[in-house]
LUMFI-16332 format. One line per 4 residues: number of its first residue (from 1); for each residue x, y, z of C-alpha. Coordinates in nm, 3 decimals, always signed. Layout:
NUM) X/Y/Z; ...
% end
This chain:
1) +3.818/+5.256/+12.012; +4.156/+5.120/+12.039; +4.481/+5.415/+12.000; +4.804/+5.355/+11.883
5) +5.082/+5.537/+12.047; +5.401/+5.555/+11.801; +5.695/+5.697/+11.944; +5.917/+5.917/+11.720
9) +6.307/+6.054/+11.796; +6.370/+6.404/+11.667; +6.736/+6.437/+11.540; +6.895/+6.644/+11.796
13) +6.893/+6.982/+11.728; +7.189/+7.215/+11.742; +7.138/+7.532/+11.957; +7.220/+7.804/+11.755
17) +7.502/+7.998/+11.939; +7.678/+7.708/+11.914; +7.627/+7.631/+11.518; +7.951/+7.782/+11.252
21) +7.940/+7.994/+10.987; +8.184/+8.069/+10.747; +8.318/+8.407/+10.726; +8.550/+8.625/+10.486
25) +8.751/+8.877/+10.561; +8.951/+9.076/+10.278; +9.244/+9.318/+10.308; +9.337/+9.575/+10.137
29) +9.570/+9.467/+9.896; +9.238/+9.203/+9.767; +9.407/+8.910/+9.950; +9.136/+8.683/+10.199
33) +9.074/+8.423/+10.485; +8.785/+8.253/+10.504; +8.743/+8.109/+10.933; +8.488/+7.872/+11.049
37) +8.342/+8.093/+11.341; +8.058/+8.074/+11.577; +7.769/+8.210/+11.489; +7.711/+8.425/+11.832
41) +8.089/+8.581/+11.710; +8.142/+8.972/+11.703; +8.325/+9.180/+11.552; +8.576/+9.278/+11.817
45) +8.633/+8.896/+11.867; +8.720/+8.880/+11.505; +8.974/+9.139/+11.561; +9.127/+8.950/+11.823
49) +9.105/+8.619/+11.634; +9.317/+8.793/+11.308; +9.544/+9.003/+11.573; +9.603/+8.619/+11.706
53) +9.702/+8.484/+11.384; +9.907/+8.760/+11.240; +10.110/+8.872/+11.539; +9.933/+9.262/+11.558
57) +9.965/+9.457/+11.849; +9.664/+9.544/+11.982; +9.675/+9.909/+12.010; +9.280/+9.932/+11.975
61) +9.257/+10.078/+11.621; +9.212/+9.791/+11.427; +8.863/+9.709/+11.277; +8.611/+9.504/+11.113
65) +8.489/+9.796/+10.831; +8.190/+9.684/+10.623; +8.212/+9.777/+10.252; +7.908/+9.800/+9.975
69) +8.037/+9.908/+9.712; +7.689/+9.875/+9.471; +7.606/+10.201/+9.677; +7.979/+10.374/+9.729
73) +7.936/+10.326/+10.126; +8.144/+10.199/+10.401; +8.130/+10.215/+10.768; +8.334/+10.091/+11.120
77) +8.144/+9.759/+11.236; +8.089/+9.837/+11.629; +8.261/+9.590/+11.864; +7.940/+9.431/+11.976
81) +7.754/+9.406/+11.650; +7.740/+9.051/+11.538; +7.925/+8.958/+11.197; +7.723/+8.686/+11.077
85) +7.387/+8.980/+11.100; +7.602/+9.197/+10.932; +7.645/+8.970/+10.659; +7.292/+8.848/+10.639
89) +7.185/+9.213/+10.582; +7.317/+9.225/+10.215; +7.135/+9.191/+9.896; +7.157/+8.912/+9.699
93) +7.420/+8.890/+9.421; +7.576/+9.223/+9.536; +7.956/+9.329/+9.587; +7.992/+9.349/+9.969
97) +8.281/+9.249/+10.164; +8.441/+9.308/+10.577; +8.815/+9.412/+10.538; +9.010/+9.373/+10.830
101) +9.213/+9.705/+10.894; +9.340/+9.958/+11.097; +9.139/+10.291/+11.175; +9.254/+10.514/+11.412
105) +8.966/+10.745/+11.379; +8.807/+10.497/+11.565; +8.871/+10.550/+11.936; +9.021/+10.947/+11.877
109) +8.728/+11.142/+12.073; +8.833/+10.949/+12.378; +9.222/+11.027/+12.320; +9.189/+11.401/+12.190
113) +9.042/+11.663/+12.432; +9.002/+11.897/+12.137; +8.846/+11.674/+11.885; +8.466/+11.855/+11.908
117) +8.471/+12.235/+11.808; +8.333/+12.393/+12.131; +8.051/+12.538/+11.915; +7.904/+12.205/+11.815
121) +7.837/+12.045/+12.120; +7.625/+12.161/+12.383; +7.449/+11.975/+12.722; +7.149/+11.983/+12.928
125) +7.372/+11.949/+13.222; +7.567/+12.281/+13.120; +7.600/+12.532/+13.402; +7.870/+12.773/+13.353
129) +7.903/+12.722/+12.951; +8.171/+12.503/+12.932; +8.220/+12.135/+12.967; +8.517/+11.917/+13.020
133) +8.654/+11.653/+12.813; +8.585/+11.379/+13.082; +8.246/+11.497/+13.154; +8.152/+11.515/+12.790
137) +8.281/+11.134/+12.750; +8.043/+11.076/+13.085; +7.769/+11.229/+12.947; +7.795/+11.087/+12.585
141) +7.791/+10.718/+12.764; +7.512/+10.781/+13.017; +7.191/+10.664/+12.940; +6.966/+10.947/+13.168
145) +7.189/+11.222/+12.947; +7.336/+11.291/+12.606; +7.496/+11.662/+12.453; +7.333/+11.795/+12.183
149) +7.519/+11.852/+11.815; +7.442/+12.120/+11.600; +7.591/+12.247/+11.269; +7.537/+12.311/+10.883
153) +7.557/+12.030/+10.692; +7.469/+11.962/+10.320; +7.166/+11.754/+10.243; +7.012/+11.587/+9.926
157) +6.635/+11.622/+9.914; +6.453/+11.293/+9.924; +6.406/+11.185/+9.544; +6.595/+11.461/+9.402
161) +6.911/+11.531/+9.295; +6.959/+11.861/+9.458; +7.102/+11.951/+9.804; +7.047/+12.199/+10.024
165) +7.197/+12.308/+10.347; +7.034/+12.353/+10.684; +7.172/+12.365/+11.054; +7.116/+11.982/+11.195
169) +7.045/+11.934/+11.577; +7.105/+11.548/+11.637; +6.974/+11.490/+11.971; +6.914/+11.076/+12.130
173) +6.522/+11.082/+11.950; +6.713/+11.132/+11.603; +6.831/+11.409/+11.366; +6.662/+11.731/+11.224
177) +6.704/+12.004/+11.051; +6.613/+12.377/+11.099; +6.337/+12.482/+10.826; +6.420/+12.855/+10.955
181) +6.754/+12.905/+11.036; +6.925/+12.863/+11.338; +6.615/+12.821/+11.513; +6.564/+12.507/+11.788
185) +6.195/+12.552/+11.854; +5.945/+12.261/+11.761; +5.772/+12.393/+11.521; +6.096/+12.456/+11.275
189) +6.228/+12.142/+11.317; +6.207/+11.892/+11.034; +6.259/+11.501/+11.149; +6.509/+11.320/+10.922
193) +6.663/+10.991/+11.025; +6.597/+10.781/+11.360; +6.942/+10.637/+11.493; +6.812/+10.307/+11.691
197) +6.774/+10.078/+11.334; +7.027/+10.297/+11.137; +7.416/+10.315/+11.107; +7.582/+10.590/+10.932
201) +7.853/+10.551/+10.668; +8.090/+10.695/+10.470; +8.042/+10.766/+10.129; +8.308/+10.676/+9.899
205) +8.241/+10.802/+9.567; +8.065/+11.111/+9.718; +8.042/+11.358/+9.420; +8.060/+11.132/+9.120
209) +7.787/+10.869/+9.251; +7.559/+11.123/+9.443; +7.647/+11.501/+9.310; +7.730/+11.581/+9.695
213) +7.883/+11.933/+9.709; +8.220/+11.823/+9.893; +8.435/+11.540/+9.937; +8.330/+11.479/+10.271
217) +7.960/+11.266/+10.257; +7.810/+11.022/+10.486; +7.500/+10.894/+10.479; +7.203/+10.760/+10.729
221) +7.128/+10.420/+10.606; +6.805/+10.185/+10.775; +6.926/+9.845/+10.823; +6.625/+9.689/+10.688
225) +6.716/+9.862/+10.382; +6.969/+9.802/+10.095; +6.812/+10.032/+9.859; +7.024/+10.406/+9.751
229) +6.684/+10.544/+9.698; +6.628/+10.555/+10.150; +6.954/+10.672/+10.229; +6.933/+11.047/+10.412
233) +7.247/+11.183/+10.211; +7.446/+11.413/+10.398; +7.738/+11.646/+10.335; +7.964/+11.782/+10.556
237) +8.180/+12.130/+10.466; +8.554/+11.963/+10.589; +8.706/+11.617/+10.687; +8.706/+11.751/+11.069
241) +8.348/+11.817/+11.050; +8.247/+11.505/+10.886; +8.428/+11.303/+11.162; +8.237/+11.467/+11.424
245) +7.914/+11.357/+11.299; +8.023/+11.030/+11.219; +8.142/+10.985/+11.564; +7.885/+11.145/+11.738
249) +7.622/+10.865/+11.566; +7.804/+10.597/+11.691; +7.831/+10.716/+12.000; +7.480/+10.793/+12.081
253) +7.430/+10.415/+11.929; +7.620/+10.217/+12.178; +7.890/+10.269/+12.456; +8.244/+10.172/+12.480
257) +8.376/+9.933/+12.744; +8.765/+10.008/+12.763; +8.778/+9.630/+12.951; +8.808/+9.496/+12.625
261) +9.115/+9.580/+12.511; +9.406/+9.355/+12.687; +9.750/+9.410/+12.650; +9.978/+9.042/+12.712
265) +10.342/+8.967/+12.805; +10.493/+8.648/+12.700; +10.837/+8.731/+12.840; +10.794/+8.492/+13.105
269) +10.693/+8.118/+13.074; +10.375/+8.196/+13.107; +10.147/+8.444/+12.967; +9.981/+8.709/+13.180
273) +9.760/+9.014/+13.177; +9.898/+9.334/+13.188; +9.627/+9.623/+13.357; +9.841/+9.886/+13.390
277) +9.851/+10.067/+13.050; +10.184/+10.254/+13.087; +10.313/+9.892/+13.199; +10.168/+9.786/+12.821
281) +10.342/+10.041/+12.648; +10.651/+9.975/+12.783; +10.646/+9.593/+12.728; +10.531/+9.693/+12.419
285) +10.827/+9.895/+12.321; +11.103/+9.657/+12.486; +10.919/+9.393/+12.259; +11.052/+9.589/+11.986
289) +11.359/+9.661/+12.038; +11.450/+9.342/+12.110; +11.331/+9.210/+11.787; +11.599/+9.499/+11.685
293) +11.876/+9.393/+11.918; +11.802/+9.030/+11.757; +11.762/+9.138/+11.385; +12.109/+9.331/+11.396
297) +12.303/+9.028/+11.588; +12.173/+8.786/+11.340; +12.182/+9.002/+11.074; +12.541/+9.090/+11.156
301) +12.654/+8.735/+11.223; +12.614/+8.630/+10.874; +12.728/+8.920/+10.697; +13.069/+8.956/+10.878
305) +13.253/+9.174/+11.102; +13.359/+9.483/+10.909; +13.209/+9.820/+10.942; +13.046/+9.833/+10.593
309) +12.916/+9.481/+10.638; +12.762/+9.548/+10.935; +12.627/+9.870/+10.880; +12.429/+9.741/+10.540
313) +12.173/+9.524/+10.704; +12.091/+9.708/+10.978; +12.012/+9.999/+10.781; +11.783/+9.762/+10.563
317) +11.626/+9.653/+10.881; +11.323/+9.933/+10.825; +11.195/+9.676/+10.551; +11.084/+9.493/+10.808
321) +10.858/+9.759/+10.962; +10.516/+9.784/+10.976; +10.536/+10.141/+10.869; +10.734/+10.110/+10.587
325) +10.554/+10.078/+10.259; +10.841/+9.956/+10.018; +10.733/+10.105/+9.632; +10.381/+10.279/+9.710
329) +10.343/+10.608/+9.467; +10.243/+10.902/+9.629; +9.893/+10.868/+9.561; +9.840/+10.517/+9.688
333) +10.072/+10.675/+10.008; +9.750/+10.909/+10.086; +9.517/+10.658/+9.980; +9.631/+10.426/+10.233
337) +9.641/+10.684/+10.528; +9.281/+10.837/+10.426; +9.140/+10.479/+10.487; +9.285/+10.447/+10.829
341) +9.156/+10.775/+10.937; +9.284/+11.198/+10.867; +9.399/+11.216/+11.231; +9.710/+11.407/+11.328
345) +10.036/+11.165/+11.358; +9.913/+10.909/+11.168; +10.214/+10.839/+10.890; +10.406/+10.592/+10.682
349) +10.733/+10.588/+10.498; +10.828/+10.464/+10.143; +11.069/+10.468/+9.874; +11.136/+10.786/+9.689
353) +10.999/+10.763/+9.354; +11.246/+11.076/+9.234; +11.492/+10.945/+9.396; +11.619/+10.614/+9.432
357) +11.867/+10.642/+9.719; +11.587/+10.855/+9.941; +11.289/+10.765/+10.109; +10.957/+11.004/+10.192
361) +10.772/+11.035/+10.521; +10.428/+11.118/+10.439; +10.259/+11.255/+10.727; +9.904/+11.392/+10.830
365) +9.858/+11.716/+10.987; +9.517/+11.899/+11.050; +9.278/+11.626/+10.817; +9.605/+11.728/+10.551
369) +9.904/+11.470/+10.391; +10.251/+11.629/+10.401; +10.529/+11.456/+10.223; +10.893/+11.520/+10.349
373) +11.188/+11.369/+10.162; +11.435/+11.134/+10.386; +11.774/+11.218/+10.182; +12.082/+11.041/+10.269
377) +12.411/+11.194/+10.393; +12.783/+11.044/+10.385; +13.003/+11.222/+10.633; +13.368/+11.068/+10.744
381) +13.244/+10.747/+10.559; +12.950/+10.667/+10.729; +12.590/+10.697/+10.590; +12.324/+10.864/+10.799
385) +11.963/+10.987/+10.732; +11.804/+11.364/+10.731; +11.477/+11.511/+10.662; +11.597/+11.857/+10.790
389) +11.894/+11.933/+10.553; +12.145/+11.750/+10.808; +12.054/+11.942/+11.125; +11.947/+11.583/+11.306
393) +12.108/+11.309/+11.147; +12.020/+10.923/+11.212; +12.225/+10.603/+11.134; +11.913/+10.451/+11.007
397) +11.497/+10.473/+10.926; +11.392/+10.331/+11.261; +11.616/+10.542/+11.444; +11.475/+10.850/+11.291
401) +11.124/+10.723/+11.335; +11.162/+10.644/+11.724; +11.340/+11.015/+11.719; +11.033/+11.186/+11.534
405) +10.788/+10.976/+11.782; +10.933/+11.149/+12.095; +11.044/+11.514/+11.916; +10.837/+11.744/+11.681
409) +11.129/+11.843/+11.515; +11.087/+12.006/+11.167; +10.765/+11.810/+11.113; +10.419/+11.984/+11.232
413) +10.362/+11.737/+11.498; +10.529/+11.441/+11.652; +10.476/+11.098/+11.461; +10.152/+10.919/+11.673
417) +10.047/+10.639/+11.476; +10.216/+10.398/+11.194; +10.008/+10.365/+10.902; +10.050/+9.965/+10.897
421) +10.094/+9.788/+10.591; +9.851/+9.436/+10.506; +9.965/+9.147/+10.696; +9.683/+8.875/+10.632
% end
């Protein structure tokens, strides 16, 4: 029996790390970009890619959030998780979208020694009762160890519309609840969500979409799952305590390398890596007021010589802030500093809506927004700037903010963060 051999060529096949996807990424004013990526890309080399392309400092608060808004939820996309899985997780024919935006929520536990109530957290390597921040950080990120977090939180029974409260114990085999109190023994524990396929979410639309009891709702939600009927509903009594939980998820779901964060300078010919993060700040600062020295002088140079031509445009120069929000309304004001996270510092200024010559700094103190009016002052025929009645007077907005940065003042705290305006 004779055999006939026939060769055949495949068509070369295209590994896939190295295949692209198209992504899109909205902001929050409904504006988009659509990038050809790779389809091994993350999300923290996202950041990096729109930080690139719209001249951000990377001060290691901005995020890739994922939004579903069929089911009211939204959540911080790690730095490791991959964006194109993300995106292949959704339903068909459903409204989700990745917004590119700042959170500064995101990176606070490591920042603020004070941001767990002592009587939440407790550790298996406790010996005298009371742990440090750094050795909580160590033990959250060690594999052998993890704390324990315990508290009352709000829950909505599975397949009603009730909720109940309990005292939670999330340990690294998943959450529970007590059946009988405070109790941690075996036998009163109740099992409630596993953390290894999960990620936990904010809900947006809290009371009017789920009944929750508070404002302050997250959620448990399997990623196999797109369904509201299998996500463990939870309620939390306050915005501190709901950012605790939150935080503590995500923690026990990956660690945190601080490597990837890399400040630049470009002041030389050539670009080079800055490690020493005092060194960043600095360059970081001088970067600005440069830009400053150089609005001014150019500013200046086409608007004349005289006193009241000068001083006009560099008292305008705040418009070109980051922090500055132009015509916002109050309400839009808080809504834009909820969604970039209730920590103390974290502010913005605007117009004044009462009045047209003043400006507001809104402000957020203790999970709170505080508005304080910017009025202007003439004195000897110059125009400065006062929030305190004319004790502290500036000669313009960025003057008072670099003030307010380094001095509490009359405000409750010292301004932290800037509550940064779109820029895609």
């Amino acid at each position: 029996m004779n055999l006939f051999v026939r060769r055949v060529t495949l068509p070369a096949i295209t590994p896939l790390v190295l295949q692209k996807r198209v992504i899109k990424i909205f902001n929050e004013d409904g504006s988009s970009r659509a990038l050809e990526v790779p389809s091994d890309i993350v999300a923290r080399d996202v950041c990096q890619l729109f930080l690139m392309r719209n001249h951000c400092v990377n001060e290691g608060v901005w995020t890739i959030a994922e939004h579903l808004s069929n089911i009211g939820i939204e959540r911080i996309v790690e730095d490791h998780e991959s964006i194109i899985q993300v995106q292949s997780s959704w339903p068909m024919d459903e409204d989700c979208k990745l917004y590119f935006r700042k959170n500064y929520t995101k990176y606070e536990f490591f920042k603020n020694p004070s941001f767990f109530p002592e009587n939440m957290v407790s550790s298996s390597n406790e010996t005298n009762g009371c742990l440090s921040h750094q050795q909580l950080i160590q033990d959250f990120l060690s594999s052998r160890t993890c704390p324990e977090i315990h508290g009352h939180l709000h829950v909505r029974e599975q397949g009603k519309k009730s909720w109940k409260k309990y005292y939670f114990i999330l340990r690294r085999s998943g959450l529970y609840f007590s059946t009988k109190g405070t109790s941690k023994e075996p036998r009163h524990l109740q099992f409630i969500a596993e953390l290894n396929e999960s990620n936990v979410y904010i809900l947006l639309s809290g009371r009017k979409m789920y009944g929750a009891p508070t404002n302050f709702g997250f959620c448990i939600k399997c990623n196999k799952s797109a369904d509201a009927r299998d996500l463990r509903l939870l309620c939390a009594d306050d915005e501190q305590s709901r950012m605790c939980w939150v935080t503590v998820v995500r923690l026990f779901k990956r660690s945190i390398s601080e490597n990837s964060l890399v400040a630049m300078d470009f002041s030389g010919r050539k670009g080079r890596v800055i490690e020493n993060p005092s060194e960043a700040l600095s360059v970081a600062a001088e970067e600005g007021l440069a830009w400053r020295r150089r609005s001014c002088h150019r500013m200046n140079t086409h608007g004349g010589s005289t006193a009241s031509q000068t001083s006009a445009p560099c008292q305008a120069v705040h418009r070109m802030q980051m922090w500055f929000h132009h015509r916002i309304s109050r309400d839009e004001a808080q809504k834009a500093i909820e969604q970039q996270g209730l920590v103390d510092g974290l502010f913005l200024v605007r117009d004044s809506q009462s009045n047209v010559k003043s400006f507001v700094l809104s402000l957020c103190h203790y999970q709170k927004i505080r508005h304080f009016q910017i009025v202007p002052l003439e004195e000897d025929g110059e125009l400065y700037y006062s929030l305190d009645e004319g004790h502290t007077k500036f000669t313009d907005l960025i003057q008072l903010v670099e003030f307010y940065e380094l001095n509490k003042g009359a405000l409750p705290c010292k301004l932290r963060y800037h509550c940064t305006r779109s820029t895609l």
